[in-house]
C-alpha positions in Angstrom: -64.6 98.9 43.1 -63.8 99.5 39.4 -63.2 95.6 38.9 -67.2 95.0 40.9 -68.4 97.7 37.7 -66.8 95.9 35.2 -67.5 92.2 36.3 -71.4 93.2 36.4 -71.2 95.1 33.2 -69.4 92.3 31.2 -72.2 90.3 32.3 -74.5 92.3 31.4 -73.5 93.3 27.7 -73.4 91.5 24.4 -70.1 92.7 23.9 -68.0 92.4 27.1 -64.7 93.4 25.0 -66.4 96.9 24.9 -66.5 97.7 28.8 -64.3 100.2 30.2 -64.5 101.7 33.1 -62.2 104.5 34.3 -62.1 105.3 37.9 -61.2 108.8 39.0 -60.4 110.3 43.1 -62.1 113.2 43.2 -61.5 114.0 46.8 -60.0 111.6 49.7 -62.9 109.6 50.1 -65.1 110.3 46.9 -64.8 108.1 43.8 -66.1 108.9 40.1 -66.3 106.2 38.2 -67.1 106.4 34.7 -68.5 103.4 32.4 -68.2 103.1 28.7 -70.0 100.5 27.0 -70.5 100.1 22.9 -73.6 102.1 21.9 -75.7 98.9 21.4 -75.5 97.8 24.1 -75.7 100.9 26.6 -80.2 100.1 26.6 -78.6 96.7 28.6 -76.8 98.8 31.1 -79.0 101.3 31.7 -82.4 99.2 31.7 -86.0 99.9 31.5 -87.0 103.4 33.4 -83.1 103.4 34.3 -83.5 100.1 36.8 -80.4 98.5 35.8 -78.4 101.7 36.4 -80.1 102.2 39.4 -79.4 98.6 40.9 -75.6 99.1 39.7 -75.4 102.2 41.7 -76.9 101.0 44.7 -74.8 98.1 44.5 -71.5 100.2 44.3 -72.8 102.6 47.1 -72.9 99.8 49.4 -69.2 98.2 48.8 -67.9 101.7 48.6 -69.4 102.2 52.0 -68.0 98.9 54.0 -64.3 100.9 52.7 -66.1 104.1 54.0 -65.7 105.7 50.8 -68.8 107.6 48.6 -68.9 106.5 45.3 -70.2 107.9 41.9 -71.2 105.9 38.6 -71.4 107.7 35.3 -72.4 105.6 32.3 -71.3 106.9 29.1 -71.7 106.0 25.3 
């Protein structure tokens, strides 16, 4: 899951050497994952009205659910 964040945001941003995302096991079957993009481009990742983000995490909820996991997607500066 955190190589499907990183492949959309590279595509995404200007700067694709800025991605990073860190993913963290909260409990057995809940995943955090946190994504850091350069502060110029975080208007790309997030989108108008928050879309972008929105279509990322509804993206992400679906693969973590065919491994019958919950996932989480925090994007930071």
């Amino acid at each position: 899951m955190k190589e499907f964040v990183e492949y959309i945001a590279k595509h995404l941003v200007d700067h694709p050497d800025g991605v990073v995302v860190e993913e963290k096991a909260v409990e057995e079957k809940k995943l955090v994952l946190s994504l850091k993009v350069k502060s110029e481009d975080i208007g790309k990742v997030i989108g108008k009205q928050g879309k972008t983000a929105q279509s990322i995490r509804t993206l992400l909820t679906a693969v973590a659910a065919k491994e019958g996991k919950r996932a989480i997607l925090k994007i930071q500066e």
